[in-house]
C-alpha positions as CSV (number, residue, x, y, z in Angstrom):
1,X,8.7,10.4,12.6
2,X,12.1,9.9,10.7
3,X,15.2,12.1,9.8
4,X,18.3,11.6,7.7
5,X,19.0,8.4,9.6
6,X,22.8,8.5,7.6
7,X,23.7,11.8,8.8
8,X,24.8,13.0,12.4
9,X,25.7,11.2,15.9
10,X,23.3,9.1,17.3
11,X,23.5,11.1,20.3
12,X,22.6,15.0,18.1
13,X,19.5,12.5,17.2
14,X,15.9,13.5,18.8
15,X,15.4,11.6,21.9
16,X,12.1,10.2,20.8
17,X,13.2,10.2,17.0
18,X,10.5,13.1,16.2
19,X,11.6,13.6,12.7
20,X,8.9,15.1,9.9
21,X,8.5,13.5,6.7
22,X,7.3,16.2,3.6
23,X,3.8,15.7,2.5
24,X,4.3,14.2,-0.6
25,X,6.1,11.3,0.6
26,X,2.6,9.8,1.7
27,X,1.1,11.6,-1.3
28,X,2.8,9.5,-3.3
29,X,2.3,6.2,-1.7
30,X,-1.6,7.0,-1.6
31,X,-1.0,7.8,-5.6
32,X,0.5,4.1,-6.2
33,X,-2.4,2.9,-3.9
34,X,-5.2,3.8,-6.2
35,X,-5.8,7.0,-4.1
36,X,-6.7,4.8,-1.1
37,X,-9.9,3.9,-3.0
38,X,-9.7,0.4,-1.0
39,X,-9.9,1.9,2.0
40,X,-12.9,3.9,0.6
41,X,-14.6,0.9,-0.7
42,X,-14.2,-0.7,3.0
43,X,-15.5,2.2,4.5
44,X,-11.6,1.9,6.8
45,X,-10.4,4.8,8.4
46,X,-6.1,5.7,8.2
47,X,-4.5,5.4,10.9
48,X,-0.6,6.7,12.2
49,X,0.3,5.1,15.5
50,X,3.6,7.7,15.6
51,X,1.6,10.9,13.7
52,X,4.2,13.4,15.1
53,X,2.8,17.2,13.0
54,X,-0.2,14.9,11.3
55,X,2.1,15.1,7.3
56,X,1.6,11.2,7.0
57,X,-2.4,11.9,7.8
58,X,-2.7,14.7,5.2
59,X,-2.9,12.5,2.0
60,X,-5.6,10.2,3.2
61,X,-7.1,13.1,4.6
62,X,-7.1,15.5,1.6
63,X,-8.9,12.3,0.2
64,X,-11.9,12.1,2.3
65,X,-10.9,9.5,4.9
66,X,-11.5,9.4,8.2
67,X,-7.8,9.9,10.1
68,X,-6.9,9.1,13.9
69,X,-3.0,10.0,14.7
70,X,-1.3,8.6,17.8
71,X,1.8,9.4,19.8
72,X,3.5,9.9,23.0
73,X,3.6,13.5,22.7
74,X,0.8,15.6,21.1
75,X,2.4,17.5,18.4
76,X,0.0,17.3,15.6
77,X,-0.3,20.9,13.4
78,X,-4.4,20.8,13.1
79,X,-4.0,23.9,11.2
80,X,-3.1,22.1,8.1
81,X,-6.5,19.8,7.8
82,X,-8.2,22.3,6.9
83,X,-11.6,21.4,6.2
84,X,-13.7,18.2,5.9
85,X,-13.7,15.3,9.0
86,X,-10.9,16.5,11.8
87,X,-7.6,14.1,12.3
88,X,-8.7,12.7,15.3
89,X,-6.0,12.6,17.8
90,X,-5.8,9.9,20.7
91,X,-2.3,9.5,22.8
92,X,-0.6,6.5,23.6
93,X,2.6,4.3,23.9
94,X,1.4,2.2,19.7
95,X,3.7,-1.1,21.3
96,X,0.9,-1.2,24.6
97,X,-2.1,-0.8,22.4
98,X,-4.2,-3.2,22.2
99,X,-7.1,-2.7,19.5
100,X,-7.1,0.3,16.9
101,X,-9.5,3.1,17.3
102,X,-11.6,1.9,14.3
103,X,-11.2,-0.7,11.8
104,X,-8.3,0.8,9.3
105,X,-5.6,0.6,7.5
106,X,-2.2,1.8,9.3
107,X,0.4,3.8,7.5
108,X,3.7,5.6,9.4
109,X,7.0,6.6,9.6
110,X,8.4,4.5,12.8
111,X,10.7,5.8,15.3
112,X,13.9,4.1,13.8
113,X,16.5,4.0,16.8
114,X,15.8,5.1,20.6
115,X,14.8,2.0,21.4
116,X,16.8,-1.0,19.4
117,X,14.4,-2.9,17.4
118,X,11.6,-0.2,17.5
119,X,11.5,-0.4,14.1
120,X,10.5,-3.8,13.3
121,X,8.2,-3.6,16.5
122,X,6.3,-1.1,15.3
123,X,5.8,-2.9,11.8
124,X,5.1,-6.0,13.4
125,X,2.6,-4.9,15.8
126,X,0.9,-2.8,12.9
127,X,0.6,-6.3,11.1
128,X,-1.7,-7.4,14.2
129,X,-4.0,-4.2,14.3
130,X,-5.0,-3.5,10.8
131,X,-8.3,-4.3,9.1
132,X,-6.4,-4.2,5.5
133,X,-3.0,-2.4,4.8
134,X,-0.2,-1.5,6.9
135,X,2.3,0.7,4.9
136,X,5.7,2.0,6.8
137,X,7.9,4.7,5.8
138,X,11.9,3.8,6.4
139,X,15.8,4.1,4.5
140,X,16.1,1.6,1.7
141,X,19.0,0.2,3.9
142,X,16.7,-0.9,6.0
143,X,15.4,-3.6,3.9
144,X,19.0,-5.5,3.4
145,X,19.9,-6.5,7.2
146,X,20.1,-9.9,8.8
147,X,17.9,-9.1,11.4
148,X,15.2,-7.8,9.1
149,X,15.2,-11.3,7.2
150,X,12.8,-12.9,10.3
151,X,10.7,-10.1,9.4
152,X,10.5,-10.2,5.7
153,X,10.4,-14.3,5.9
154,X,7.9,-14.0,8.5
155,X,5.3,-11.7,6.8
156,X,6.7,-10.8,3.2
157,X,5.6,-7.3,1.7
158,X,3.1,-6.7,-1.0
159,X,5.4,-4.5,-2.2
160,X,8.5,-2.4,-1.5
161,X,8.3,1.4,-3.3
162,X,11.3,3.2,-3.9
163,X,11.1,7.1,-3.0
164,X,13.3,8.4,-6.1
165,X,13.3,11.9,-5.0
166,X,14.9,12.0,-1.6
167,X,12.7,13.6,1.1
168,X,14.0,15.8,3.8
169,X,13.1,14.9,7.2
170,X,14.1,17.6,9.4
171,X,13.5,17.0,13.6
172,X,10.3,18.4,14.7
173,X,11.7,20.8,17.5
174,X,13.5,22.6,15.2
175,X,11.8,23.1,11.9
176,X,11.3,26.4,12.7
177,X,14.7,27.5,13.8
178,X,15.6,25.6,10.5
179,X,13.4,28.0,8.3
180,X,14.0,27.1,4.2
181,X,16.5,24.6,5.2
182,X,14.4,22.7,6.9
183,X,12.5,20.8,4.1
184,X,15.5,20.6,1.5
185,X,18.6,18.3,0.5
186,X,17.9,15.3,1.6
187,X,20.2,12.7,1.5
188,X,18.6,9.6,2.7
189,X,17.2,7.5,0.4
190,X,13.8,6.0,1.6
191,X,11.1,3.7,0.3
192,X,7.4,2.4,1.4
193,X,7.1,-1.5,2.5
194,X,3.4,-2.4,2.2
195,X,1.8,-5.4,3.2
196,X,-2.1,-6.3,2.8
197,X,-2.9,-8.3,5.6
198,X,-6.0,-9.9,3.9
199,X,-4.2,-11.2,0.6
200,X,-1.1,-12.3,2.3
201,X,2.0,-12.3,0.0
202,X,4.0,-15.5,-0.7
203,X,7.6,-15.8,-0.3
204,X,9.3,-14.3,-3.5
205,X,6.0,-12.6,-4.9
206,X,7.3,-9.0,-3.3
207,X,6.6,-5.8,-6.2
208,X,9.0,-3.6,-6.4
209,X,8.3,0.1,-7.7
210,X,10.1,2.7,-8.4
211,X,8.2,6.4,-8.0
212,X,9.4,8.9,-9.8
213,X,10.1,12.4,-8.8
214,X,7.7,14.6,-8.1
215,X,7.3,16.5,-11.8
216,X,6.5,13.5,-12.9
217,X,3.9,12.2,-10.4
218,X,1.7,11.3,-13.7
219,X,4.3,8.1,-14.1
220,X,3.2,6.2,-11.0
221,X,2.6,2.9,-11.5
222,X,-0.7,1.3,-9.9
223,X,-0.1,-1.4,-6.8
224,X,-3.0,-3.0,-7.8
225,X,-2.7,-3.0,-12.0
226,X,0.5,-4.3,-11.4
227,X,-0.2,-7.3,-9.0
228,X,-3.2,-7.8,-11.6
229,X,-0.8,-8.4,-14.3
230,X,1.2,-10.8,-12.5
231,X,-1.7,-12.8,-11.2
């Protein structure tokens, strides 16, 4: 998971960039996605290759899908599924698996820099394993780089939804030396890129959508009302 990729030395960074996004960061996206009700349709699991604490999961749990989390280190906080099916966690290295654990759509926050290129590994590898969506979590610089142009020229988003509110991602290991500070002033801005790998988008068709902050959650635009009115 990420952290405020513009802040600090590379070298204060966590080794395997464990950095927690908030809750409503994937609450949001799920919000603009209809409240996942395509994965419901499909009857597809979620599915977060780099889960770190399970807050991607938590959304698409808290809405009745099935949820698998992945990682190189088990660090997933069960405590806050609560009730109804149980994240279920299965460890591994995403970039040397071969088949996801059930037909899904795969939404994450990649590792961003301990390995150069991760990144854009990750998403690229996602595009390969998911039944339907793959959605990735990363700093709006991100999207403005020559060597993300391949990428986006390659397989261009559905869309691109810009966080307004800027989340703080705090490393994992130290959230709870952090205490109140750990979840507030953030000062990266972030945004969702999401591709649909079954209606592939054309070059220069991208959305882009602004969602708001969180007071006014009841303003999110709809993904799919809005690729409906340009159709």
């Amino acid at each position: 998971m990420r952290g405020e990729i513009s802040s600090g030395k590379h070298s204060k960074r966590h080794p395997l960039d464990w950095y927690v996004d908030e809750f409503w960061c994937a609450d949001q996206l799920a919000l603009a996605l209809g409240n996942l009700e395509l994965e419901r349709e499909e009857g597809l699991a979620v599915w977060d290759p780099c889960c770190g604490m399970g807050n991607t999961l938590l959304a698409a749990h808290d809405r009745g899908l099935v949820t698998y989390g992945s990682d190189l280190v088990e660090n997933v906080a069960y405590a806050n599924f609560g009730s109804g099916s149980p994240m279920i966690f299965q460890p591994g290295d995403f970039l040397e698996t071969t088949v996801a654990p059930a037909p899904c759509s795969i939404i994450f926050n990649p590792p961003y820099s301990y390995v150069k290129g991760i990144a854009e590994a990750f998403a690229r590898h996602a595009l390969t394993l998911s039944s339907r969506r793959v959605c990735i979590l990363m700093p709006s610089k991100w999207l403005a780089s020559q060597a993300r142009y391949q990428l986006f020229t390659d397989h261009p988003p559905q869309a691109v939804l810009h966080l307004c509110q800027r989340p703080s991602m705090p490393p994992g290991d130290m959230i709870a030396a952090m205490g109140n500070r750990a979840f507030s002033g953030g000062m990266t801005d972030y945004c969702w890129i999401v591709w649909d790998v079954k209606r592939p988008t054309a070059p220069g068709q991208t959305r882009t959508i602004w969602l708001p902050p969180l007071h006014r959650n009841s303003e999110i635009l709809s993904l799919e009302e809005a690729l409906n009115v340009s159709a």
